[in-house]
KOLDREN-334797 format. One record per residue (C-alpha): x, z, y; residue number from 1; residue in one letter. Coordinates in nm, 2 decimals, padded with zeros to 4 digits. Example, Ala and Ser with C-alpha at 12.3 -4.5 7.8 and 13.67 -1.06 7.14 Angstrom:
BEGIN
+--------+--------+--------+-----+------+
!      u !      w !      v ! pos ! code !
+--------+--------+--------+-----+------+
!  01.23 !  00.78 ! -00.45 !   1 !    a !
!  01.37 !  00.71 ! -00.11 !   2 !    s !
+--------+--------+--------+-----+------+
! end
This chain:
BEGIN
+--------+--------+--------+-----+------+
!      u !      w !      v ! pos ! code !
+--------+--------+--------+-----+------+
! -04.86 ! -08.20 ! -14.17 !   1 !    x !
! -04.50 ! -08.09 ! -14.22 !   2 !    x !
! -04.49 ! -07.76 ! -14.45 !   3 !    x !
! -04.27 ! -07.57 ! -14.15 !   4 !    x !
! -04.53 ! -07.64 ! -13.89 !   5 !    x !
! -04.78 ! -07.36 ! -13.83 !   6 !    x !
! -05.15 ! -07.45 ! -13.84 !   7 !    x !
! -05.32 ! -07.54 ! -13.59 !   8 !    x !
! -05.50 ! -07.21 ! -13.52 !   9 !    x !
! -05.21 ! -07.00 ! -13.56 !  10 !    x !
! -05.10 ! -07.24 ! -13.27 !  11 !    x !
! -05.35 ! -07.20 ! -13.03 !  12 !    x !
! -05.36 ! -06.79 ! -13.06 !  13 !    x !
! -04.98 ! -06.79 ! -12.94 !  14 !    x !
! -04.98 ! -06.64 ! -12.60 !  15 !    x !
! -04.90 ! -06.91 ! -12.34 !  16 !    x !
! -04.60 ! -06.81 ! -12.07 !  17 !    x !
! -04.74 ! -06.88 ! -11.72 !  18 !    x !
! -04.56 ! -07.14 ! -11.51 !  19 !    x !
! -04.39 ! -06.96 ! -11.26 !  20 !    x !
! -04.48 ! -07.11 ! -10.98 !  21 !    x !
! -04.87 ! -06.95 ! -11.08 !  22 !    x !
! -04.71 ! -06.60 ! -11.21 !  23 !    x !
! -04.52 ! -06.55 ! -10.85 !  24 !    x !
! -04.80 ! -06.71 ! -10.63 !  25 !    x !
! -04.88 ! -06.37 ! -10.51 !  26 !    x !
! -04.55 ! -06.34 ! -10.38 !  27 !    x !
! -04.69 ! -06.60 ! -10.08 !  28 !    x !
! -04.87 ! -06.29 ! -09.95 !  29 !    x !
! -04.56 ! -06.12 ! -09.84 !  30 !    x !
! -04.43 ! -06.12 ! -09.55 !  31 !    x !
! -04.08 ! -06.02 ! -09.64 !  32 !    x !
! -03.87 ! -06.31 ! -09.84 !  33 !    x !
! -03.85 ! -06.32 ! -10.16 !  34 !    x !
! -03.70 ! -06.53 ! -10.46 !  35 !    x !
! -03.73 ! -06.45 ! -10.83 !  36 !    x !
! -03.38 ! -06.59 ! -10.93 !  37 !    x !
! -03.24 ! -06.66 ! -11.32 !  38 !    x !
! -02.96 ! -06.41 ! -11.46 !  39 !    x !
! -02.67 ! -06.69 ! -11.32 !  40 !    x !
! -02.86 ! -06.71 ! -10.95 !  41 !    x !
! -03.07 ! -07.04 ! -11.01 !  42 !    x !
! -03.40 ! -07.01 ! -10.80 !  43 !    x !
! -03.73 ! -06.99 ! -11.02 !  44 !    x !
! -03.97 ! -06.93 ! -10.71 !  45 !    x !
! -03.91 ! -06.90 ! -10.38 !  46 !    x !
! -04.20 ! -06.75 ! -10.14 !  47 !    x !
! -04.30 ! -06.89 ! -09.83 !  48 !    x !
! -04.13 ! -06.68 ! -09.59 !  49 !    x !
! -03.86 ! -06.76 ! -09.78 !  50 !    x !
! -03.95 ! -07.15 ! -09.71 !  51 !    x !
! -03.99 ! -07.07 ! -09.38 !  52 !    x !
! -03.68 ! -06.85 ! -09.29 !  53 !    x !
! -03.42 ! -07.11 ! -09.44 !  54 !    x !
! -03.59 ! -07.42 ! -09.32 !  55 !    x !
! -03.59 ! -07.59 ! -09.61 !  56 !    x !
! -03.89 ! -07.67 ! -09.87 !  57 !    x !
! -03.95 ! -07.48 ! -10.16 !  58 !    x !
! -03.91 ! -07.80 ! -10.38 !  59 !    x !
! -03.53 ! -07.80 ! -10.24 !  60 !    x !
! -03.51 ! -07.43 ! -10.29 !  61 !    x !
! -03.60 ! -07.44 ! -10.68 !  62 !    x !
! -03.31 ! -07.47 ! -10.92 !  63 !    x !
! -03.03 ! -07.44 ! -10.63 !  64 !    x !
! -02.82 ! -07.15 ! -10.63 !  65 !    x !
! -02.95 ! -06.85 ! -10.43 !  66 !    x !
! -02.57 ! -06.77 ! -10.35 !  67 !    x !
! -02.52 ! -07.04 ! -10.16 !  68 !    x !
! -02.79 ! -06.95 ! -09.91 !  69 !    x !
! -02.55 ! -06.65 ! -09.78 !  70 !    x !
! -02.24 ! -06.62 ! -09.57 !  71 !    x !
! -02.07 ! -06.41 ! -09.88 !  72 !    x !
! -02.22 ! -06.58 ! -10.20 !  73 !    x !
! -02.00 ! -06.33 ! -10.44 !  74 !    x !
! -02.16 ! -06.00 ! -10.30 !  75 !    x !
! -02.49 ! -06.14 ! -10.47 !  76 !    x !
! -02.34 ! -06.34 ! -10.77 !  77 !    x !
! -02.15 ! -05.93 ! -10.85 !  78 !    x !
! -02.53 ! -05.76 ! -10.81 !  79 !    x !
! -02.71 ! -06.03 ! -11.03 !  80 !    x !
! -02.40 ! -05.95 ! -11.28 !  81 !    x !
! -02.50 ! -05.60 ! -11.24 !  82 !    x !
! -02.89 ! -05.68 ! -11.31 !  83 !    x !
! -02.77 ! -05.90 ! -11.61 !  84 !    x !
! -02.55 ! -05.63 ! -11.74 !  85 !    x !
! -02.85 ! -05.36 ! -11.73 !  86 !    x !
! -02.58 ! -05.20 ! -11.47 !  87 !    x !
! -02.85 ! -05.07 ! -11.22 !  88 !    x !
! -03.26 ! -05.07 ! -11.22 !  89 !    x !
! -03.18 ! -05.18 ! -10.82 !  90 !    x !
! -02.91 ! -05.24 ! -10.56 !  91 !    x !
! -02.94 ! -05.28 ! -10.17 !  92 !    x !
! -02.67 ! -05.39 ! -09.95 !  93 !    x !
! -02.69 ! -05.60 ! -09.63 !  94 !    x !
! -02.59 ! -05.95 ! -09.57 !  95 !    x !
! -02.61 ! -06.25 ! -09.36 !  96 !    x !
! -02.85 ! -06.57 ! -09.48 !  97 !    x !
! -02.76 ! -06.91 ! -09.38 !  98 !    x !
! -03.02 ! -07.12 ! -09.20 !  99 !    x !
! -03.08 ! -07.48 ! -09.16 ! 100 !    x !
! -03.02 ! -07.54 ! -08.75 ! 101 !    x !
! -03.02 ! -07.19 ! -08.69 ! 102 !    x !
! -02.75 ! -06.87 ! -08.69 ! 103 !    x !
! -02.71 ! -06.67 ! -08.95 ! 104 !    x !
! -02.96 ! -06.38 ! -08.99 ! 105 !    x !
! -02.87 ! -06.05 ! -09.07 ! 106 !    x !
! -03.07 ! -05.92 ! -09.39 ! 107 !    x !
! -03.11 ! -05.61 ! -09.62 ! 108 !    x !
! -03.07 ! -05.74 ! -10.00 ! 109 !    x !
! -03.27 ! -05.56 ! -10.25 ! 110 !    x !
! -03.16 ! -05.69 ! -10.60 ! 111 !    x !
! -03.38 ! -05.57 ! -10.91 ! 112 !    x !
! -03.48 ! -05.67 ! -11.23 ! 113 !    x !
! -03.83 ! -05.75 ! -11.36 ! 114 !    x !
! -04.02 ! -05.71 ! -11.70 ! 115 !    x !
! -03.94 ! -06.09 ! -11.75 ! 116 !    x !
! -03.62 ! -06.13 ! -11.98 ! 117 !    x !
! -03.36 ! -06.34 ! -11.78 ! 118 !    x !
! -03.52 ! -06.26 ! -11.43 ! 119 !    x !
! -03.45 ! -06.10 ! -11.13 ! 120 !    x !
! -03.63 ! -06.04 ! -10.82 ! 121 !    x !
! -03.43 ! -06.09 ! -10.46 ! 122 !    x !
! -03.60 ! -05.96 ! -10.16 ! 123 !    x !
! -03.48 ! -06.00 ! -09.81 ! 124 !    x !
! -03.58 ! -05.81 ! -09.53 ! 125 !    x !
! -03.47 ! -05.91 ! -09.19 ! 126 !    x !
! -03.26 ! -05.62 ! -08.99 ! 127 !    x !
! -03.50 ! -05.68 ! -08.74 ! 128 !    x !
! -03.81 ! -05.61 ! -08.89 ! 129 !    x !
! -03.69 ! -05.31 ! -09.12 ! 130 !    x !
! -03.60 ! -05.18 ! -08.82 ! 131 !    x !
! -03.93 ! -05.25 ! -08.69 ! 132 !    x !
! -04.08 ! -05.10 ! -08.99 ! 133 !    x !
! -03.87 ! -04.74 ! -08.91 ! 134 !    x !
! -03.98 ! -04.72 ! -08.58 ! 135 !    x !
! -04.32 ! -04.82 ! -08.67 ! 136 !    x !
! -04.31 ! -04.49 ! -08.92 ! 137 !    x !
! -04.13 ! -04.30 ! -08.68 ! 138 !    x !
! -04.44 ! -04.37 ! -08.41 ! 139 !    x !
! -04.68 ! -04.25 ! -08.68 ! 140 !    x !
! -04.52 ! -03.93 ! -08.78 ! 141 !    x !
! -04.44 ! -03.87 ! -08.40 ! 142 !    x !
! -04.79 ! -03.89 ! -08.32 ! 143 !    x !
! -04.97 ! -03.68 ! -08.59 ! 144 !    x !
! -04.69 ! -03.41 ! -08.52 ! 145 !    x !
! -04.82 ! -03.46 ! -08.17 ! 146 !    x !
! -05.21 ! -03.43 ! -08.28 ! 147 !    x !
! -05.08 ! -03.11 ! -08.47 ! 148 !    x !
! -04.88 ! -02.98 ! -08.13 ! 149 !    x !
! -05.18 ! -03.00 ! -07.87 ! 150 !    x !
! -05.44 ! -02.90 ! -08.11 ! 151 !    x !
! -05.25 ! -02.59 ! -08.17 ! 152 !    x !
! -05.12 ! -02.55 ! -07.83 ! 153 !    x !
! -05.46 ! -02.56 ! -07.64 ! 154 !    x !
! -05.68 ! -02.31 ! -07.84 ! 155 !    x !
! -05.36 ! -02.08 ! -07.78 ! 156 !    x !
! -05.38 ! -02.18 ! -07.40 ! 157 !    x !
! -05.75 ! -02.16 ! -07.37 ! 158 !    x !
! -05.83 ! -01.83 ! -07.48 ! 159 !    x !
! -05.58 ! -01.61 ! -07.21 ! 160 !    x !
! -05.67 ! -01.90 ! -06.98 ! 161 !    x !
! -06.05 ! -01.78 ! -06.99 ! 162 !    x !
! -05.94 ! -01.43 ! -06.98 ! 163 !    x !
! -05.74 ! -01.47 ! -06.64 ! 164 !    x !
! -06.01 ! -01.62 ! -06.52 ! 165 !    x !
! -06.25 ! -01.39 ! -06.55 ! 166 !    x !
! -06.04 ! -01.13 ! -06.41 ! 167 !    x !
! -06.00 ! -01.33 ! -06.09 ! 168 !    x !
! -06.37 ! -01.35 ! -06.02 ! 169 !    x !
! -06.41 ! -00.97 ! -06.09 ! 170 !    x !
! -06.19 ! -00.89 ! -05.86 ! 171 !    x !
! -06.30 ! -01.16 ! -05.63 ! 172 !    x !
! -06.62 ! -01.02 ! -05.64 ! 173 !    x !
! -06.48 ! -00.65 ! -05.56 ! 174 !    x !
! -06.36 ! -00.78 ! -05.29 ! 175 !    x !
! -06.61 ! -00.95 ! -05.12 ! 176 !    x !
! -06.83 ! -00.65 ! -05.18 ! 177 !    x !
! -06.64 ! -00.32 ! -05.06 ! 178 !    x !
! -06.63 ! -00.25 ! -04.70 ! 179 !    x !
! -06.35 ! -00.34 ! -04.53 ! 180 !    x !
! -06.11 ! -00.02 ! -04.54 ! 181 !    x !
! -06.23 !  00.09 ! -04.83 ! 182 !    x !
! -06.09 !  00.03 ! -05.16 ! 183 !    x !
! -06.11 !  00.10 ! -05.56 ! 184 !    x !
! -05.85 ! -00.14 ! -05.61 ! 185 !    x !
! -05.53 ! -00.11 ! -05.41 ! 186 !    x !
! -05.44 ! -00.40 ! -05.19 ! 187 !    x !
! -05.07 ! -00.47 ! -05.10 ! 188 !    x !
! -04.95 ! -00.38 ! -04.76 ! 189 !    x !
! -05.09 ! -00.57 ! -04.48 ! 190 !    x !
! -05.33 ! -00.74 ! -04.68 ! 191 !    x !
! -05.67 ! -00.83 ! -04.55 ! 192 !    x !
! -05.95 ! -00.79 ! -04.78 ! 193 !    x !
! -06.01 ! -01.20 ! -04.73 ! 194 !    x !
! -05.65 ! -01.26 ! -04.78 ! 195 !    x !
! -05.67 ! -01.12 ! -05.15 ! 196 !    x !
! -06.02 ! -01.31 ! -05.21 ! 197 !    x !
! -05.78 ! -01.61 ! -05.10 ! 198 !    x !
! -05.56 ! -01.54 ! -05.41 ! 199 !    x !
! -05.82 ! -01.45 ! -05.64 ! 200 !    x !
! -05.96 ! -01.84 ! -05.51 ! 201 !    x !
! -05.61 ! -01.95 ! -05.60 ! 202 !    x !
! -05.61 ! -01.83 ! -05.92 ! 203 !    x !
! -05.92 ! -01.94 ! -06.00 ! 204 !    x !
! -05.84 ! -02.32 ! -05.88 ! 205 !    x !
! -05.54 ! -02.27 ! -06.11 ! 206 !    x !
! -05.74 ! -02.19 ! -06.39 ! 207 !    x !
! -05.95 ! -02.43 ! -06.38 ! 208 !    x !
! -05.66 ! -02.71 ! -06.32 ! 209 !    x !
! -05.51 ! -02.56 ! -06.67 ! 210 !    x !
! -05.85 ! -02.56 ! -06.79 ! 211 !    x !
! -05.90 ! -02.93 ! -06.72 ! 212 !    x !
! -05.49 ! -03.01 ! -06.87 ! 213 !    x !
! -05.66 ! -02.81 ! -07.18 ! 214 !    x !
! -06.01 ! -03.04 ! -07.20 ! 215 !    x !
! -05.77 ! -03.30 ! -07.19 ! 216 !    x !
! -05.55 ! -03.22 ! -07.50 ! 217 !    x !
! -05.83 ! -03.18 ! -07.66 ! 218 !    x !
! -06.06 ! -03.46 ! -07.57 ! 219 !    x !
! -05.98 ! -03.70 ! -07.85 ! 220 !    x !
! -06.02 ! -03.46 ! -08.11 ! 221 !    x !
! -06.35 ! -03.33 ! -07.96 ! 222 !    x !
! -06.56 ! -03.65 ! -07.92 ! 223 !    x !
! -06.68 ! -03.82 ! -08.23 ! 224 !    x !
! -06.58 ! -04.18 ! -08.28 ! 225 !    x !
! -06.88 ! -04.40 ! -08.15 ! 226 !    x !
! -06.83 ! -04.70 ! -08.36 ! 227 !    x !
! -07.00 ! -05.02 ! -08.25 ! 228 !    x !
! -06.93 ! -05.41 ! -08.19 ! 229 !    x !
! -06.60 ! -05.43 ! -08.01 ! 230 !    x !
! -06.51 ! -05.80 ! -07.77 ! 231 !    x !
! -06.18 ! -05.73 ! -07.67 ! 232 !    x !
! -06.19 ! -05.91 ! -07.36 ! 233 !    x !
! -06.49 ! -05.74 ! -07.21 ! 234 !    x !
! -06.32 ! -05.42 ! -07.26 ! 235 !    x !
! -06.01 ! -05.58 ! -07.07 ! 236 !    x !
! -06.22 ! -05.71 ! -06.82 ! 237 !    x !
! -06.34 ! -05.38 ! -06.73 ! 238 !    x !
! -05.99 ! -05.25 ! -06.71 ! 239 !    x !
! -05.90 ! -05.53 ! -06.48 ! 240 !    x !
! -06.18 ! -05.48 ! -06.23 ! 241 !    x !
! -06.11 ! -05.06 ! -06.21 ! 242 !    x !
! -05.73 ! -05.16 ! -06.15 ! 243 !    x !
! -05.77 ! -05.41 ! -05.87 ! 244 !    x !
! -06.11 ! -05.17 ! -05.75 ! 245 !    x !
! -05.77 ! -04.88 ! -05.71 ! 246 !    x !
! -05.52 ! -05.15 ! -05.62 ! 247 !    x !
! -05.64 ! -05.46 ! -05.36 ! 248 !    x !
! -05.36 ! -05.54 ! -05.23 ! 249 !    x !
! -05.04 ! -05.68 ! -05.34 ! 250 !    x !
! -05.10 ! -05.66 ! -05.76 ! 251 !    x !
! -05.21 ! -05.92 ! -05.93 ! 252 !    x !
! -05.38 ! -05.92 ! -06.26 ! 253 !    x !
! -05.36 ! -06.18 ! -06.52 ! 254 !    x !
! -05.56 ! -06.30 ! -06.77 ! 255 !    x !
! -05.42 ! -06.50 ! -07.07 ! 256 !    x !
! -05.68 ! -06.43 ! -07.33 ! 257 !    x !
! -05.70 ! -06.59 ! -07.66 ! 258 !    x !
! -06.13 ! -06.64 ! -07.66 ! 259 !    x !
! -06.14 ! -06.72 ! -08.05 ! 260 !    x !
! -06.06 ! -06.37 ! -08.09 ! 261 !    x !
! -06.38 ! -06.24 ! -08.28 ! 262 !    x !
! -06.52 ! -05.90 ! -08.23 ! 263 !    x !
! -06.44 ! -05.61 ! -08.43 ! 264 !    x !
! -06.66 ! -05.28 ! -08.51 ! 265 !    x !
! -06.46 ! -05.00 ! -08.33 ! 266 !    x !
! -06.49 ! -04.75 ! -08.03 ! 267 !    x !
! -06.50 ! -05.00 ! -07.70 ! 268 !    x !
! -06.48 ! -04.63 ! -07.48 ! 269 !    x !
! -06.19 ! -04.52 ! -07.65 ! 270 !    x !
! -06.02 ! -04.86 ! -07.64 ! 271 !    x !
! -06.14 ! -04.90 ! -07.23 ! 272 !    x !
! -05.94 ! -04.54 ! -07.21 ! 273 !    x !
! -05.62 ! -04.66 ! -07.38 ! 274 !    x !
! -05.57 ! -04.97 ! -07.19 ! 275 !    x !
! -05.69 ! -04.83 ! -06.85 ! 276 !    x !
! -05.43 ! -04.57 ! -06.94 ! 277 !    x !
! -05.16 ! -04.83 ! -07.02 ! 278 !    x !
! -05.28 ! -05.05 ! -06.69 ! 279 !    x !
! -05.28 ! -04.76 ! -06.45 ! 280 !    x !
! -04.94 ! -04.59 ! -06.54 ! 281 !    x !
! -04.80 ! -04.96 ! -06.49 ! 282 !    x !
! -04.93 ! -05.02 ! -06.15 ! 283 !    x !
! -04.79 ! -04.65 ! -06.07 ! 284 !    x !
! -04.47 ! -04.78 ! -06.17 ! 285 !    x !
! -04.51 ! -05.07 ! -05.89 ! 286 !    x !
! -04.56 ! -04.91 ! -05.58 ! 287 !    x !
! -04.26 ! -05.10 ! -05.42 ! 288 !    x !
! -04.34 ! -05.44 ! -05.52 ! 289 !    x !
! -04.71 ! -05.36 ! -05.43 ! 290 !    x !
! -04.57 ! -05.28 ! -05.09 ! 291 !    x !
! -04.38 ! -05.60 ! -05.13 ! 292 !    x !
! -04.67 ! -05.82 ! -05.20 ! 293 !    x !
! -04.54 ! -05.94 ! -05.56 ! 294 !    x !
! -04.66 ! -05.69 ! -05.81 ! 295 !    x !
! -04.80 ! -05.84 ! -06.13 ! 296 !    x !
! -04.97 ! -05.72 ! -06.45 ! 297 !    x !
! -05.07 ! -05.95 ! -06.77 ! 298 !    x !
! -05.30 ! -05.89 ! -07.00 ! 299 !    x !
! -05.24 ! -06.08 ! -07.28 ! 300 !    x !
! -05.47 ! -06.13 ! -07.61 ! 301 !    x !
! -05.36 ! -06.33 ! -07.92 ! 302 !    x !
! -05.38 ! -06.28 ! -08.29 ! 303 !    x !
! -05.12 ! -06.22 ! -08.51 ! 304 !    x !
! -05.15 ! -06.33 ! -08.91 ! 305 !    x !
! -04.99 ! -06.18 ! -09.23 ! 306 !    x !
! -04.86 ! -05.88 ! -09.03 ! 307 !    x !
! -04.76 ! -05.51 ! -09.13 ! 308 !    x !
! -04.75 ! -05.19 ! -08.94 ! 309 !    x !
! -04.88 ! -04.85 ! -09.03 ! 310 !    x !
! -04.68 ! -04.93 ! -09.39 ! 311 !    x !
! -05.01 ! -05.15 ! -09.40 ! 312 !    x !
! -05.08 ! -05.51 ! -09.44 ! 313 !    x !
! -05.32 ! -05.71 ! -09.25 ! 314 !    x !
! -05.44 ! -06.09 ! -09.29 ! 315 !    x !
! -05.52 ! -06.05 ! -08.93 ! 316 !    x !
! -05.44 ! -05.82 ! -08.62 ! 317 !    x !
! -05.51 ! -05.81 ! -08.29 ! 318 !    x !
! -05.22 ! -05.82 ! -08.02 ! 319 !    x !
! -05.31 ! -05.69 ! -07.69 ! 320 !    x !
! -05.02 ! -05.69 ! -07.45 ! 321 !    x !
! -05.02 ! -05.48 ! -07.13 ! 322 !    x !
! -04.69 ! -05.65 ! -06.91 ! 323 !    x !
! -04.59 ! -05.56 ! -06.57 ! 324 !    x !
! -04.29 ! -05.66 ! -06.37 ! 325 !    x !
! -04.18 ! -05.33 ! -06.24 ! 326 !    x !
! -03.86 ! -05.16 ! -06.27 ! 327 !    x !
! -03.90 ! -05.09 ! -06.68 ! 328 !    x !
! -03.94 ! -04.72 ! -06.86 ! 329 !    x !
! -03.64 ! -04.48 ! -06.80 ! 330 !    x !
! -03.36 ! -04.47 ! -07.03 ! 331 !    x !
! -03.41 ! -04.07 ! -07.07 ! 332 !    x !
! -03.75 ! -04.11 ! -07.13 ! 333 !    x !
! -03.76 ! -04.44 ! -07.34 ! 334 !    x !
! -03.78 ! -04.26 ! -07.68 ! 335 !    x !
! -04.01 ! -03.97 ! -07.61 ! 336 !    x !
! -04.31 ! -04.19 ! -07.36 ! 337 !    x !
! -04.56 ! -04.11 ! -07.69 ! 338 !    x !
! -04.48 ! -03.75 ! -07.65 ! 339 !    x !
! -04.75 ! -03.53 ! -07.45 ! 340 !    x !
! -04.64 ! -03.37 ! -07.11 ! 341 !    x !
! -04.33 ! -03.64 ! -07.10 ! 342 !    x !
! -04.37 ! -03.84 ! -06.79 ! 343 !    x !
! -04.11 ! -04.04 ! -06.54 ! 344 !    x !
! -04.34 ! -04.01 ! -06.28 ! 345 !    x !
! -04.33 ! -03.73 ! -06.01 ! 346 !    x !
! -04.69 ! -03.55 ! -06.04 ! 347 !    x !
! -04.72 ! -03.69 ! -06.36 ! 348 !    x !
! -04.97 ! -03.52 ! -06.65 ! 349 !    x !
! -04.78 ! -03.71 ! -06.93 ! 350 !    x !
! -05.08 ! -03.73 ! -07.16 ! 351 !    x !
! -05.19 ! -04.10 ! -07.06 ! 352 !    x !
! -04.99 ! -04.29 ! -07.36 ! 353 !    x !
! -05.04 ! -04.03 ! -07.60 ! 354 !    x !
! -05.40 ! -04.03 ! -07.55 ! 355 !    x !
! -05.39 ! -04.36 ! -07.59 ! 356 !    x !
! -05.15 ! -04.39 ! -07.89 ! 357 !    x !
! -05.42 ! -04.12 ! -08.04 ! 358 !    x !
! -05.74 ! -04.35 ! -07.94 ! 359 !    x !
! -05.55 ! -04.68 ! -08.08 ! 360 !    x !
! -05.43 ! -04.46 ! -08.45 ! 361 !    x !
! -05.83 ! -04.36 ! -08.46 ! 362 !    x !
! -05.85 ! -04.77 ! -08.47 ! 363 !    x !
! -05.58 ! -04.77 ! -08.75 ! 364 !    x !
! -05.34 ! -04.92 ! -08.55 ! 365 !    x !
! -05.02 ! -04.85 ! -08.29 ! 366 !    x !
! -04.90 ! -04.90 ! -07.95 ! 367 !    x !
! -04.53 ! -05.02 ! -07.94 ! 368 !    x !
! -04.35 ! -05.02 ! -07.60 ! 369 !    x !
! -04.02 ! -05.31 ! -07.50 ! 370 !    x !
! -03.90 ! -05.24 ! -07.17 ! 371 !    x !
! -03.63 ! -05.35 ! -06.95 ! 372 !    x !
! -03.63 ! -05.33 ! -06.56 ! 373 !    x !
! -03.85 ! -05.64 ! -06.45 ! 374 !    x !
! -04.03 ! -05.63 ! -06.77 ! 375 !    x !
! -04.20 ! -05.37 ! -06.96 ! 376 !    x !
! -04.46 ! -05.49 ! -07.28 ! 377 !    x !
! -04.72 ! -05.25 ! -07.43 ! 378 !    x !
! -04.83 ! -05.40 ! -07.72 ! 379 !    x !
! -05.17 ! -05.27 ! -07.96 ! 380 !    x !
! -05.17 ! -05.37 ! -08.26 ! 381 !    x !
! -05.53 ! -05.34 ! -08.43 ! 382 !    x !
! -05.63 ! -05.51 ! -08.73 ! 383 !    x !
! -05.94 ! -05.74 ! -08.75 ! 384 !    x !
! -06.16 ! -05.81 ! -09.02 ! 385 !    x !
+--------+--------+--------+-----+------+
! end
């Protein structure tokens, strides 16, 4: 053996660099695309949304220049200089990848470097789905200031409420009991002693209306969560039969149900609530094609793989789609439907989506709303195991 080779055992204790394509493989799991490039821009791994997004295999993606893949190659050949240069830990900008048969997409760069010396991670997230991702967050903080907002807003309704109640049955009952020409309580002029029992009675009915609008803010937070064996499609066939039970004529519901859907342990009350809520505010909105004789609402089940919402990722989710063909959500209202006592209906309560956005979060997952006139999509999103 040559005197300048080390022994044998000296050999086998050096610590072995993993191939790359088994160091990144994790990287597979993400949805958003990623590449871990060389200093000079040569692809070392590519994911497979990466794969999938350019159209192209991974085998053609490896040792080709990541530049090339955008419409403006130099503003990621200067950030990989950058990252060479120790210049910056990371740097975003947006840019537009080139796709096999397809247009350009529109994606946020993130350029940074990693613990391994000459490499550099790229991630590209769609517009689209960062986007997405906002609104997803915005939908989340919206509706746990919301939980905050009625919780708060009832007990200080409730108390007075009971209060002015209370006093209308007194006096109701002083009422009813003096003779009539008599009085303790002074009665406005002209007024009949059954004329002010008649407004006691209609502060009493009002009190109670306010006390049911109360019970009703407060109903999710009151009722414990029930959780049993959930089959999605029984819980929308139920929904189906109360909406055409209300609705005979002129609305049709569809089914287009995904039956490999597998059942899921969760709350099938609280889920019945959300989507009857959902179905029935949809058929309000199509009173004049009902009249028409063309009203239609869809529920549609499939499952959705590899997908993130609630800054969560799931291997599976459920989609649950709610679609009718009426004349689509309000412009005015279109960013404030989650919000309690925000309806575009006349008569209206406003609390049927947030009750269900709060009955779908108690599921970990999110209701997410795409309107235009002629079509308006609910979608839940839950995750499955």
């Amino acid at each position: 053996m040559p005197a300048s080779a080390p022994p044998l055992a000296a050999r086998s204790r050096a610590p072995r660099k993993a191939p790359a394509n088994t160091r990144y493989q994790a990287l597979d799991l993400l949805a958003t695309l990623v590449a871990v490039v060389s200093g000079e821009g040569r692809v070392l791994y590519a994911n497979a949304a990466l794969e999938d997004a350019l159209g192209i295999s991974r085998r053609s993606i490896t040792g080709s220049a990541l530049q090339d893949c955008f419409t403006e190659p130099a503003l990621l050949q200067n950030a990989l200089n950058g990252a060479r240069d120790n210049a910056f830990a990371a740097l975003r900008y947006d840019a537009w990848l080139k796709r096999t048969n397809h247009e350009p997409l529109p994606v946020h760069v993130v350029v940074a470097q990693t613990e391994g010396v000459g490499e550099v991670v790229v991630e590209l997230l769609p517009l689209e789905q960062q986007t997405r991702q906002e609104r997803e967050e915005r939908l989340m903080d919206q509706a746990q200031a919301n939980k905050e907002l009625i919780r708060n807003l009832a007990h200080e309704i409730k108390n007075p409420l009971g209060g002015i109640r209370g006093a209308a049955q007194l006096l109701q009952m002083e009422f009813s009991s003096r003779p009539s020409g008599q009085a303790n309580v002074p009665s406005p002029p002209g007024a009949s002693a059954k004329e002010l029992i008649e407004y006691t009675q209609v502060i009493i009915h009002e009190a109670d209306r306010l006390q049911s609008l109360v019970d009703r803010l407060l109903a999710p937070h009151r009722r414990p969560h029930v959780v049993g064996d959930v089959n999605i499609h029984e819980v929308c066939e139920r929904v189906r039969s109360l909406i055409v039970a209300e609705f005979p004529k002129g609305l049709r519901v569809v089914r287009d149900y995904d039956t490999s859907i597998p059942e899921f342990r969760g709350d099938r009350e609280q889920l019945i609530q959300a989507v009857l809520n959902i179905a029935h505010n949809a058929a309000q909105a199509l009173v004049e094609r009902i009249q028409a004789g063309d009203a239609r609402i869809t529920l549609r089940t499939r499952v959705n793989r590899q997908v993130t919402f609630g800054k969560q990722r799931y291997r599976l989710a459920l989609e649950l789609h709610v679609i009718d063909n009426g004349p689509g959500v309000p412009d005015s209202i279109k960013d404030r439907i989650f919000f309690p006592l925000v309806s575009g209906r006349d008569g209206g309560s406003g609390l049927g989506l947030t009750l269900a956005q709060t009955f779908v979060q108690q599921h970990h997952g999110l209701i997410e709303c795409e309107s235009q006139p002629g079509h308006t999509d609910f979608k839940l999103l839950i995750p499955l195991p």
